[in-house]
Structures are given as structure tokens and as C-alpha cells.
KOLGU-398875 format. One record per residue (C-alpha): x negated, y, z. Coordinates in nm, 2 decimals. Each point is the difference from the previous one (the first is absolute). Layout:
N
{xx: X; yy: Y; zz: Z}
...
***
This chain:
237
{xx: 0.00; yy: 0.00; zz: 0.00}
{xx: -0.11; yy: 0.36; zz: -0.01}
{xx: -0.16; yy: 0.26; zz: 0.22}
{xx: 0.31; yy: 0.18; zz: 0.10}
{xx: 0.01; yy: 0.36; zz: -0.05}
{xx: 0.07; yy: 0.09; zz: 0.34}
{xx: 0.00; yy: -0.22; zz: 0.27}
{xx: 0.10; yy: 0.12; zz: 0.33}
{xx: -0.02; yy: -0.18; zz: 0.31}
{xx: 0.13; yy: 0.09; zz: 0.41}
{xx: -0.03; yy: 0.41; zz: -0.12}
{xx: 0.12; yy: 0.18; zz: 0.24}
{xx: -0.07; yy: 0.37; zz: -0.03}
{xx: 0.03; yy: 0.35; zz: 0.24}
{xx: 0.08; yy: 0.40; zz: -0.06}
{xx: -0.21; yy: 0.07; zz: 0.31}
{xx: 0.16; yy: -0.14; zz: 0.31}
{xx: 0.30; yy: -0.13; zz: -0.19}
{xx: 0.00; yy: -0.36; zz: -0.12}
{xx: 0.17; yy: -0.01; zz: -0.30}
{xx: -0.07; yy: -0.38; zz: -0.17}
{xx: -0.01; yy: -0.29; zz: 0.20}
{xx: -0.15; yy: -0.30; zz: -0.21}
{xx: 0.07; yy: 0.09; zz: -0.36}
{xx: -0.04; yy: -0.36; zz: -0.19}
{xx: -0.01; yy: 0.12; zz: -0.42}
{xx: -0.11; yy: -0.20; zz: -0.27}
{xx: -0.01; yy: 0.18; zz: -0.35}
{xx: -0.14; yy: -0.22; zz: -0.34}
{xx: -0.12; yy: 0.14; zz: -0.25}
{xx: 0.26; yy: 0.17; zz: -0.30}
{xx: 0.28; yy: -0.01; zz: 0.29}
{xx: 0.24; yy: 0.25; zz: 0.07}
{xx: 0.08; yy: -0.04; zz: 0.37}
{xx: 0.29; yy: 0.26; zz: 0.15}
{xx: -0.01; yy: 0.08; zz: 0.39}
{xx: 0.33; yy: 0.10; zz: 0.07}
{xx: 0.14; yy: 0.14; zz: 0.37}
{xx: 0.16; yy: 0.22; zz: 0.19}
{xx: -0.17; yy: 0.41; zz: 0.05}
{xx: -0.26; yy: -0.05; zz: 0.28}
{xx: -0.04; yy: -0.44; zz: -0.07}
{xx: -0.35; yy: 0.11; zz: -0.10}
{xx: 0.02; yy: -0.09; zz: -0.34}
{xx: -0.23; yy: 0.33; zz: -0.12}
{xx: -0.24; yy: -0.03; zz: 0.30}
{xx: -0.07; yy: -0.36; zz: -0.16}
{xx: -0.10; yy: 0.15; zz: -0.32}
{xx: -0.23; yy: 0.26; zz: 0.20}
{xx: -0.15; yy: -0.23; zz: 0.17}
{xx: -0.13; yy: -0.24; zz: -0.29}
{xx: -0.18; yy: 0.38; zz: -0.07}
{xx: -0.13; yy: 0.02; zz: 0.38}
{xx: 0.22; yy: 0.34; zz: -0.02}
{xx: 0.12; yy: -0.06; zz: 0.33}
{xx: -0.21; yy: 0.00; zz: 0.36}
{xx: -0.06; yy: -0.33; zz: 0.16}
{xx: 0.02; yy: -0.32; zz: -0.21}
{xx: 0.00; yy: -0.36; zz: 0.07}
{xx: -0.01; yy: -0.33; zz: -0.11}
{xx: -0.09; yy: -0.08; zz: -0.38}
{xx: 0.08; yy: 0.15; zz: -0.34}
{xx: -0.19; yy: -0.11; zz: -0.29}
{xx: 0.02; yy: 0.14; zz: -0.36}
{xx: -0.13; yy: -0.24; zz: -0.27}
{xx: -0.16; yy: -0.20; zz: 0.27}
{xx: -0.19; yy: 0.22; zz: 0.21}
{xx: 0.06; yy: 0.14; zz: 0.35}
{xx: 0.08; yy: 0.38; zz: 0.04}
{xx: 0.08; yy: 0.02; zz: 0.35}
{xx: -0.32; yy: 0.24; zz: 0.14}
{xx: -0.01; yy: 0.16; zz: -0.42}
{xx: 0.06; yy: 0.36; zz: -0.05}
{xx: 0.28; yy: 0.10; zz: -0.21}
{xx: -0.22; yy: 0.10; zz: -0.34}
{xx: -0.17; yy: -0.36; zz: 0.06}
{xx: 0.31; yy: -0.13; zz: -0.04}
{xx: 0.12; yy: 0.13; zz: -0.23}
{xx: -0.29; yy: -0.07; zz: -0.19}
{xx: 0.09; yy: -0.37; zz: -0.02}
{xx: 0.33; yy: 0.10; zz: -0.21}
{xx: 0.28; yy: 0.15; zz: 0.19}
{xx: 0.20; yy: 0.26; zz: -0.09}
{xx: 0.24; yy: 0.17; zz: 0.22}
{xx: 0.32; yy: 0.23; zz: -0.09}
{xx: 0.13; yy: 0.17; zz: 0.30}
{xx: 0.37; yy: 0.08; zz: 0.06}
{xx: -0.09; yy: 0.36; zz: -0.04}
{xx: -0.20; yy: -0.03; zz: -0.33}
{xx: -0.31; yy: 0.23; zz: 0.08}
{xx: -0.01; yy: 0.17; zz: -0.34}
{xx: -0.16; yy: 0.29; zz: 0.00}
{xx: 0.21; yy: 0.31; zz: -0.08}
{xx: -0.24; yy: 0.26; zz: -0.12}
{xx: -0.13; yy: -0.26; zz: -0.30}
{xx: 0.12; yy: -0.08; zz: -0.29}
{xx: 0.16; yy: -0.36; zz: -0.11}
{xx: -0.31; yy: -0.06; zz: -0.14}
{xx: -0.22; yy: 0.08; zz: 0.26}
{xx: 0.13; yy: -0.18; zz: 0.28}
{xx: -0.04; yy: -0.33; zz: -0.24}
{xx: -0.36; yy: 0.06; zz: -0.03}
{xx: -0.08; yy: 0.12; zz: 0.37}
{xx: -0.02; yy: -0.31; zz: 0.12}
{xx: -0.39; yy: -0.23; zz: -0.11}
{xx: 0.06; yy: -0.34; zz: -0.13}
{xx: -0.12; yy: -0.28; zz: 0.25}
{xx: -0.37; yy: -0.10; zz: 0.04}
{xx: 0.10; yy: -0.32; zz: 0.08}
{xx: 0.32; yy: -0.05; zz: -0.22}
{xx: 0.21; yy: -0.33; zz: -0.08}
{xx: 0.22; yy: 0.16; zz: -0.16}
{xx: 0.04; yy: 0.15; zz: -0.35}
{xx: -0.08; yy: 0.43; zz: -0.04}
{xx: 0.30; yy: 0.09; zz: -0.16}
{xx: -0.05; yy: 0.24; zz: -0.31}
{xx: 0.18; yy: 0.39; zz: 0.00}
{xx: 0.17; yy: -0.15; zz: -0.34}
{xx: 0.12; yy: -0.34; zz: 0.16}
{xx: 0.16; yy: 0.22; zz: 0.33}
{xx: 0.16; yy: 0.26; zz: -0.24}
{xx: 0.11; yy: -0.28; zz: -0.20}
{xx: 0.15; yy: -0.18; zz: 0.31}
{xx: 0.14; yy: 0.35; zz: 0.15}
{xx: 0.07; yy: 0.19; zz: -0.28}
{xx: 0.14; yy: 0.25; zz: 0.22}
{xx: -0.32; yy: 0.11; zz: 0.13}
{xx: -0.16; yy: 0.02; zz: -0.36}
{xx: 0.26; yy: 0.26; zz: -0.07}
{xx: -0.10; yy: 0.20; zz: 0.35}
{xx: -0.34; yy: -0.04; zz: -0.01}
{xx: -0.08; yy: 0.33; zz: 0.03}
{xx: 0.28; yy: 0.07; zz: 0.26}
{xx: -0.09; yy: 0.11; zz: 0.36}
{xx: 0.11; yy: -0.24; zz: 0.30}
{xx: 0.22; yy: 0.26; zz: 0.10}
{xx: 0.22; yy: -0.02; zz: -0.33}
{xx: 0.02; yy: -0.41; zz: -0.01}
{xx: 0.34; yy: -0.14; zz: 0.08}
{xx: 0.02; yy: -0.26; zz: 0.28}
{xx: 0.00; yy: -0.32; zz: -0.19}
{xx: -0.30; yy: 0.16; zz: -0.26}
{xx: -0.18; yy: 0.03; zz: 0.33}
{xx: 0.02; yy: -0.31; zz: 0.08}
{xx: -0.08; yy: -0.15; zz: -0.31}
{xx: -0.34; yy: 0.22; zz: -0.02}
{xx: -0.09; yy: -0.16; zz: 0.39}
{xx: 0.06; yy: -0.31; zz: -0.11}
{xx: -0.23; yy: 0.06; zz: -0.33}
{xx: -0.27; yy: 0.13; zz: 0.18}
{xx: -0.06; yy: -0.32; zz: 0.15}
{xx: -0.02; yy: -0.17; zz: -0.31}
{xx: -0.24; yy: 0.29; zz: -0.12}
{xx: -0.22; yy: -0.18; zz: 0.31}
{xx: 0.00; yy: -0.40; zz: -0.13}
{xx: 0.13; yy: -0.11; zz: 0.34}
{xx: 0.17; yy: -0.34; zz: -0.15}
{xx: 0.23; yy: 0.01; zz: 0.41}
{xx: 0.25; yy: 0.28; zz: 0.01}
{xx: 0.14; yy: 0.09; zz: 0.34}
{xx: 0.34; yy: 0.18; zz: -0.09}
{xx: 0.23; yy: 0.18; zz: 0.26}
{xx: 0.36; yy: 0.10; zz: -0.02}
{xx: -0.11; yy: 0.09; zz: -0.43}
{xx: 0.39; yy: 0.03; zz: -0.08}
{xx: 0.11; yy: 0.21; zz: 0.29}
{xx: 0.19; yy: 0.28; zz: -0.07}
{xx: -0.01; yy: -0.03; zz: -0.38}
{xx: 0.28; yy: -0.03; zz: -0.24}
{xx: 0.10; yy: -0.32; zz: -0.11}
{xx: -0.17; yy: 0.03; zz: -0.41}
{xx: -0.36; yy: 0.09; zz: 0.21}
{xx: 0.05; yy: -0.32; zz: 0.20}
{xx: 0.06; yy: -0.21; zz: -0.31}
{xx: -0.33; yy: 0.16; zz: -0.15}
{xx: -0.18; yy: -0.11; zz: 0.35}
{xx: 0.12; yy: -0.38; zz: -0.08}
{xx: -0.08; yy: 0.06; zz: -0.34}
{xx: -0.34; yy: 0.12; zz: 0.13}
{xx: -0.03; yy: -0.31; zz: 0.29}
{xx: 0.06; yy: -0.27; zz: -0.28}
{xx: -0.23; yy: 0.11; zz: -0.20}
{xx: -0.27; yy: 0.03; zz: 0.23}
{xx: 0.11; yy: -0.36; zz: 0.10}
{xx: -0.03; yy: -0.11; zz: -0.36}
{xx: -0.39; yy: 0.14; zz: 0.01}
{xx: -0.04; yy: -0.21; zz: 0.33}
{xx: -0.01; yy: 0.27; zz: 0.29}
{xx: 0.05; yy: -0.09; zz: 0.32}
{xx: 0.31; yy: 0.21; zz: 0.15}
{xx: 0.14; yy: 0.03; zz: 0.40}
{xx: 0.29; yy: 0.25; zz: 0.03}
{xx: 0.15; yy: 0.13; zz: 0.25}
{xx: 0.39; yy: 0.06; zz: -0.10}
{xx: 0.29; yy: 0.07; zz: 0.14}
{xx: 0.17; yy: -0.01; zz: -0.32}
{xx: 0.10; yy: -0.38; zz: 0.02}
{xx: 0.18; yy: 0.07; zz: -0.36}
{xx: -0.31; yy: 0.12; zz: -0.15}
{xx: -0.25; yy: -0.24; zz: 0.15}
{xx: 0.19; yy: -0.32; zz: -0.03}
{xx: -0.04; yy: -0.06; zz: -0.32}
{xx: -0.39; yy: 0.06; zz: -0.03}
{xx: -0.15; yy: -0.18; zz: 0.27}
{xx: -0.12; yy: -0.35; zz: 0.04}
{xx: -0.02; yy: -0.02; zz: 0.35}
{xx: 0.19; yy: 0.17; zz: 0.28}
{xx: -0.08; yy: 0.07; zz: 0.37}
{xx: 0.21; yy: 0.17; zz: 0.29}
{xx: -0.19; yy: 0.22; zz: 0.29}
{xx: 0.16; yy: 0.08; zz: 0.28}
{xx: -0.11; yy: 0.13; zz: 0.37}
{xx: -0.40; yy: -0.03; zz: -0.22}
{xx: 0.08; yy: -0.38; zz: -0.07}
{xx: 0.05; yy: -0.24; zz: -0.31}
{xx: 0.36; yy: -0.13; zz: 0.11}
{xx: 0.08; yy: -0.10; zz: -0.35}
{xx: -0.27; yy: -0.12; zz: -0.29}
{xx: 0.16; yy: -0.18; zz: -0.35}
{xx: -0.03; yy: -0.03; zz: -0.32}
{xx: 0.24; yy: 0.20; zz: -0.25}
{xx: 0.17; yy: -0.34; zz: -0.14}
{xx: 0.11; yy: -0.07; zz: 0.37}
{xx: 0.19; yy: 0.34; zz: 0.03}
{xx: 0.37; yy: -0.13; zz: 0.01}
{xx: -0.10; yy: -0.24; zz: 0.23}
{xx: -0.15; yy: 0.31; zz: 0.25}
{xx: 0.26; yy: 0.31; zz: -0.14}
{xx: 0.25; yy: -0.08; zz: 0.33}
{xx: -0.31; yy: 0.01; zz: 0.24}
{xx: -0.13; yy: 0.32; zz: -0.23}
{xx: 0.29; yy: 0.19; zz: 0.06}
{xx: 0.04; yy: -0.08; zz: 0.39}
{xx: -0.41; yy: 0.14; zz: 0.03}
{xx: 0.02; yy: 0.30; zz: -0.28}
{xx: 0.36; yy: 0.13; zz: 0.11}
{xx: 0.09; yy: -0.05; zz: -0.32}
***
């Protein structure tokens, strides 16, 4: 079998004095789209921040392509492929489109494929026509669609996704799945954090439940009627 992408083992994580993940168990393959679904709070986005070491204290065991990050900085690991979008995007508003898809350097130590200005305009067509555009005058889902082609910009081949089709009106959102099954297609490896069941459910290959900073519910997406009663009791659907 392969190295898995991620493999995290007993992570339990802390914002200062408050101990927000209690044994995180996550196992990611390669090419896999894996949704973490949960209530506000379960600490679904402190998972994804704490692959990245971007919160205080970690512990236990999270390895990316086989090797152990716990004690890495966050550039380091980075460095091994990982490429995070944050819930509140990060672009920068006093660049232009094109810009803030070149700020960020390609990887040192890449696994993944540098994607090409041309191949990212063709993919986001959007952006090709905004290129020259400020932050400031982007619409929400054009926003997102330039954070998430900054990462590919990078060559991280594992893309850490929070809440990407929040807030945005419903042709954006098909664009986004448009976007996540094409990146599938070119074997990235994908974790998302969603609360839009309706929009995640039919992308990912593998679904887990947080709650209270624990894995209380882990299958794969051909076993979702089987779960969907037991889903709705722990999402409040």
C-alpha cells in the first residue's frame, strides 16, 4: 500500500491553556478527498492548523508523505507539499489578481506539479479576465478562487481547504466543485472543512465527524446511507 498523505495519530493540540483536540486519529491516501464535517467550535479548522504547526502546543504524531512534523516549523512543513486556504482567504487587497498569484515561491522540496499562469487562468477563467484588478474590487467567490490558485501556483500536491463555499452564491460553488474534481482528476490530495453537507457530499471519498476535538464518526463515502441518520443526529441537520 502507499505512504499515506497524511497520517495522523493521538493529536491532540492547545490555543495556550485551552485544549482543543483530544486524540485526533486521521488517515489521508494519496489523490483522496477527505471532508471533516462538525458542528462551529468541534475543531474541525484547528485540525487543519495544526497539520501546519499554526497552533501553540502540539502532540502526538502527524506525518506528511511519511515523515514526522511534530517539533517542524511551519515553512518546513510546508515545504514537504502542503497547501493551506484559510476561511478568511488572505488575499492581499492592495495587489493586483496577478500579483497575489505570483507572491507566493514554488516549493524547494515539491511533490507536487507548479502550475503554469495559463493552466490557472484556464481553470479560473474569472481571474484571467481580473488579472489586473485590485483585491479590493474581486467579488467574494473570485477571491476565493485566486486563494485557492495560489496554492497551486506553490506545487503543494495536499490542499487544506476551509469553509471555500461559504457565503457564496450557488453558480461560485458549482465552479468550486468544478475546480475540486478537477484537481482530483490531476491526483491532489484534498481535506475540507464544510459545512455545506450539499456541496461536499458529492466530492469526497472519505468522511469524518469531529466533535468536543474528537473523531466520533470516520467512513467511506459509499457507506453514507448507512451513516446519514447518525449524521443528522451529530451535524443538527
Amino acid at each position: 500500500m502507499a505512504t499515506p498523505a497524511l497520517d495522523i495519530t493521538n493529536l491532540h493540540a492547545w490555543y495556550g491553556e485551552s485544549h482543543i483536540l483530544h486524540g485526533i486519529n486521521l488517515r489521508v491516501q494519496p489523490g483522496q478527498v477527505v471532508t471533516l464535517l462538525g458542528r462551529n467550535g468541534a475543531g474541525r479548522t484547528t485540525t487543519l492548523r495544526a497539520i501546519l504547526g499554526l497552533t501553540g502546543a502540539r502532540k502526538g504524531s502527524i506525518q506528511v508523505h511519511g515523515e514526522e512534523t511534530i517539533g517542524l516549523s511551519t515553512h518546513r512543513i510546508a515545504q514537504l507539499g502542503i497547501g493551506y486556504c484559510p476561511e478568511e482567504r488572505g488575499i492581499f487587497a492592495s495587489l493586483t489578481t496577478e500579483e497575489n498569484l505570483r507572491l507566493p515561491p514554488p516549493l524547494k522540496s515539491r511533490r507536487g506539479k507548479v502550475m503554469s499562469e495559463s493552466e490557472i487562468y484556464a481553470m479560473f477563467p474569472n481571474l484571467a479576465e481580473r488579472r489586473s484588478s485590485p483585491g479590493t474590487r474581486l467579488s467574494g467567490g473570485e477571491q476565493q478562487m485566486l486563494a485557492v490558485a495560489r496554492i497551486l501556483r506553490t506545487g503543494a500536491d495536499i490542499l487544506l481547504l476551509d469553509e471555500i463555499s461559504e457565503g457564496l452564491a450557488p453558480v461560485i460553488v458549482q465552479a468550486l466543485a468544478r475546480m475540486i474534481r478537477e484537481l482530483k482528476k490531476q491526483g491532489f490530495t484534498i481535506v475540507m472543512v464544510e459545512q455545506n453537507f450539499r456541496f461536499a457530499a458529492p466530492l469526497a471519498d472519505h468522511f469524518i465527524v469531529i466533535e468536543h476535538g474528537e473523531v466520533v464518526l470516520s467512513f467511506p463515502a459509499a457507506d453514507l446511507p448507512a451513516h446519514q441518520a447518525q449524521m443528522d443526529e451529530l451535524l443538527s441537520v
